[in-house]
C-alpha positions in Angstrom: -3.3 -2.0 23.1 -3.6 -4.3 20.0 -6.4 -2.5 18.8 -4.1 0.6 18.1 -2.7 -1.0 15.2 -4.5 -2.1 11.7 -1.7 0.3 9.4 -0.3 1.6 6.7 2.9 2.9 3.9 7.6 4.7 1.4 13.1 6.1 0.7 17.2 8.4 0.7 18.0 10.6 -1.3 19.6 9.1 -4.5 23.1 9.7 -4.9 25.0 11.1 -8.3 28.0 9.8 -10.1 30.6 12.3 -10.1 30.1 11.9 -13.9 26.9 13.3 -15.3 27.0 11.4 -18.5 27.1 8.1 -16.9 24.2 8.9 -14.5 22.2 9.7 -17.2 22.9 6.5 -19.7 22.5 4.5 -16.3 19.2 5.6 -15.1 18.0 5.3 -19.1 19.2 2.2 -19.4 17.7 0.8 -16.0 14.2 2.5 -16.8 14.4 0.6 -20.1 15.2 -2.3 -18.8 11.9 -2.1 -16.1 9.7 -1.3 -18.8 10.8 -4.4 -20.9 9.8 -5.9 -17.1 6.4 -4.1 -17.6 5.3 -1.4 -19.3 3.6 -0.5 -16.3 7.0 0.4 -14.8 6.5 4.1 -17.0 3.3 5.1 -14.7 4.5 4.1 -11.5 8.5 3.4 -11.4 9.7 1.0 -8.9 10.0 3.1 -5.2 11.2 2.5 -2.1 9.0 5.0 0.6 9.8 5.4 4.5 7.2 6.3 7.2 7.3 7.5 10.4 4.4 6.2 12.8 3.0 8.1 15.8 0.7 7.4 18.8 -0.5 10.7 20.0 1.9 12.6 18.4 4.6 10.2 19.8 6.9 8.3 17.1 6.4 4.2 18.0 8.1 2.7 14.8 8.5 2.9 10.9 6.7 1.4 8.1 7.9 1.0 4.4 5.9 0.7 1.4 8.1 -0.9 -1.5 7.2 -1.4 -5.3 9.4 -3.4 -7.7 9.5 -5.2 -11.2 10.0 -9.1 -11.7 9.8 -11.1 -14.5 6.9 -12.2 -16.5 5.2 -8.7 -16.0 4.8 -9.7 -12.5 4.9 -6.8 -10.0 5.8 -7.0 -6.3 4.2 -4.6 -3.9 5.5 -4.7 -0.4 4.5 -3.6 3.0 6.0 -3.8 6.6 5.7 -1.6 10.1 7.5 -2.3 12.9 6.1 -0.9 16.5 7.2 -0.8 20.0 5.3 1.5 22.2 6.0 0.8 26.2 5.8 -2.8 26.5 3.9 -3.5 23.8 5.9 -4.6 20.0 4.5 -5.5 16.7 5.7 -6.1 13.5 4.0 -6.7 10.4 4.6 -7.8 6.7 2.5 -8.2 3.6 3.4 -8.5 -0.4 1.2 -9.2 -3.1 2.6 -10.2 -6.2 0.3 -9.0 -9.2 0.1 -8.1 -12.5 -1.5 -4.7 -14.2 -3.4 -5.1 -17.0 -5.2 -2.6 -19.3 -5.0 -0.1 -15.3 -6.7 -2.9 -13.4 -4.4 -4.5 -10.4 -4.9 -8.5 -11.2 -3.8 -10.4 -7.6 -1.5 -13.4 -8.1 -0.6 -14.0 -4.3 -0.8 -12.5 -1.0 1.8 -13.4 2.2 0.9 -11.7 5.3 3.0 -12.4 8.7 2.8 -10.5 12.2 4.7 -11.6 15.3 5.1 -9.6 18.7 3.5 -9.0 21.8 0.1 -11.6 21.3 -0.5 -14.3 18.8 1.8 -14.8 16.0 -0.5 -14.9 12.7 0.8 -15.5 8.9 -1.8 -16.3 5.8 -0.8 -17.0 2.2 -3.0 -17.0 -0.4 -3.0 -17.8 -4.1 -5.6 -16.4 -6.6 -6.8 -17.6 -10.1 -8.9 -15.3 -11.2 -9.7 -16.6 -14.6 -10.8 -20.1 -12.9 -12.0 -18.5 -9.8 -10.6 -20.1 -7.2 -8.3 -18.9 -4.4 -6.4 -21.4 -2.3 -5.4 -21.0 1.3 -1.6 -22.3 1.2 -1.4 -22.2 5.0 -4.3 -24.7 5.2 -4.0 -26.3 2.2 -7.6 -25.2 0.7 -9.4 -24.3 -2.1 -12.2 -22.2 -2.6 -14.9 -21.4 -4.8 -15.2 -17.3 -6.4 -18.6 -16.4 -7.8 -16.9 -13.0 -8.1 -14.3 -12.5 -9.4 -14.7 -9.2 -11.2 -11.8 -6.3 -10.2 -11.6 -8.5 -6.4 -8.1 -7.4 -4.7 -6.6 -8.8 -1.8 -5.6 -6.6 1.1 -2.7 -4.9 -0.1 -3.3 -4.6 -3.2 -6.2 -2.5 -3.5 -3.7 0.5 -2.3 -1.9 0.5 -5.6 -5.3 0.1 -7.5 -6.7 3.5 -5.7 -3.4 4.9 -6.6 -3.8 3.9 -10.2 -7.7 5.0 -9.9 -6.1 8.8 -8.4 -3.8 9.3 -11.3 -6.3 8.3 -14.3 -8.8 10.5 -12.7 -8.2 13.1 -10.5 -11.2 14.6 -10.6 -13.1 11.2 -8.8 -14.7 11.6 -5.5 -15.7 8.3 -4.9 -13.6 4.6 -5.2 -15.2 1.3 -4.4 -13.1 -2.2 -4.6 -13.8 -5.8 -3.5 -11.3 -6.9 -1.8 -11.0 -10.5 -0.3 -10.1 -11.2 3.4 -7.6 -13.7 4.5 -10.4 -15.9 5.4 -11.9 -16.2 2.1 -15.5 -13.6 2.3 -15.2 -10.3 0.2 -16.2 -6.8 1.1 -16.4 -3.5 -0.4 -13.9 -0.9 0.7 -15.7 2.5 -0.1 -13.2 5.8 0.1 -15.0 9.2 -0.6 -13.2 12.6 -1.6 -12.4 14.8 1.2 -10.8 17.8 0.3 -7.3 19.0 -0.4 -4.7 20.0 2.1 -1.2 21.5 2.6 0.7 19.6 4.6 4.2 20.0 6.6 5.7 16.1 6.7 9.1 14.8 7.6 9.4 14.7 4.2 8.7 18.5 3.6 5.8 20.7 2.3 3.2 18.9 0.0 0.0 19.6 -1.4 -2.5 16.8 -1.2 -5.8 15.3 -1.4 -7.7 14.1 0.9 -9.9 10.5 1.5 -11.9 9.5 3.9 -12.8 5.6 4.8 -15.9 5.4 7.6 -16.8 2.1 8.5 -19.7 3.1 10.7 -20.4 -0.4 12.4 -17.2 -0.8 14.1 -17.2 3.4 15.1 -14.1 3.7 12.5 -12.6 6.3 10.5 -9.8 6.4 8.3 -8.0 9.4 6.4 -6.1 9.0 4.0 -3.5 11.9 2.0 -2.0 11.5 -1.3 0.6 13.9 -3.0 -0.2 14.7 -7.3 3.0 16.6 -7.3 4.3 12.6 -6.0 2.3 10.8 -8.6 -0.3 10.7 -6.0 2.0 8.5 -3.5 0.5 8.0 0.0 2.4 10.5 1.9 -0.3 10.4 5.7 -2.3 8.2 6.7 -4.9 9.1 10.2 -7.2 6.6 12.1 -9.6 7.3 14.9 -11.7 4.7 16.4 -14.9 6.2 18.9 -13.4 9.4 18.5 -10.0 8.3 19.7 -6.6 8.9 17.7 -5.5 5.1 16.9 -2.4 5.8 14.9 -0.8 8.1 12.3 1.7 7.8 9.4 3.9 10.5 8.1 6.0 9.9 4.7 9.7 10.3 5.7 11.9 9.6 2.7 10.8 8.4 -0.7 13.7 6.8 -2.9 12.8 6.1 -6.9 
């Protein structure tokens, strides 16, 4: 049952004052005070988005995608799912903490943890891009990067192919080295798809469409973003050997 699971992605309704004038000088002065933060914060404001994951049509747990501003121009970028599906339960958390510079995601750190049914596994890592080195924190290592150039970690190369989408719409094909939490680096290639109307939780969207085929391992991934959303991750399809692995359907999205 493990196998159904490698996944994905997002938040209420925000509520007025019963004074206009105050909502408005509130939400100016905390959008100034995020882009004194970073200026990044104007492109992409800090978001809170809700999922709703399905087996075969079934609901089997949530996932959240999470973006928000810390000091230093530092930027935390935050996922978690949690599963239970007949006897089987998983739950799953990553953040990257990075910095954008000049639209290119630069990865500080990555902290990944699962625990449920199976082995427990959690990874940190630390990156230096400028010295090229990353060091495993869990195992106390160092290692050597002969690349260094655009490399993302696992997470974070979301939020760079969301950057990618809303600089240019009109690009059909994104390609980003990302390093695994053992250390090796691989290309992640997503091609344009087409564009689709979807009905979501969420409600009616129009979207674009990616496809990710990894051709080895009998894997394909499809993945929807919203423009009218800032081109926010709103589904997300998997199929492995032609059968459905999971699916994730934007709920809520709070910003």
């Amino acid at each position: 049952m493990r196998k159904f699971l490698p996944l994905l992605l997002l938040t209420l309704p925000f509520l007025a004052s019963a004074n206009p004038a105050i909502t408005q000088v509130s939400s100016k002065t905390q959008a100034t005070a995020q882009q004194q933060r970073s200026p990044f914060a104007a492109i992409i404001p800090p978001y809170r988005a809700t999922y709703t994951l399905l087996h075969k049509s079934d609901p089997v747990g949530t996932a959240i995608r999470q973006l928000s501003y810390l000091d230093d121009n530092k930027i935390k970028y935050h996922y978690e799912t949690d599963i239970s599906w007949l006897i089987f339960s998983d739950r799953r958390s990553e953040t990257a903490i990075i910095k954008v510079e000049n639209k290119q995601v630069i990865p500080l750190s990555y902290d990944y943890q699962r625990e449920g049914t199976g082995r427990d596994k959690y990874y940190k890592w630390q990156y230096d891009l400028a010295g090229k080195t990353a060091t495993d924190v869990k195992n106390n290592k160092k290692i050597t990067l002969d690349f260094t150039d655009g490399l993302l970690d696992k997470l974070s190369y979301h939020l760079q192919n969301r950057i990618d989408l809303i600089n240019s719409p009109e690009q059909k094909r994104f390609v980003y080295p990302v390093i695994s939490t053992r250390g090796s680096i691989k290309n992640y290639q997503y091609l344009y798809d087409g564009e689709e109307e979807l009905i979501l939780p969420f409600g009616l969207v129009k979207t674009i469409r990616l496809k990710r085929e990894i051709v080895e391992k009998k894997r394909i991934t499809y993945v929807w973003f919203a423009p009218e959303l800032n081109y926010l991750m709103v589904k997300l399809y998997q199929v492995k050997a032609g059968a459905e692995q999971f699916e994730a359907q934007l709920s809520t999205l709070e910003q």
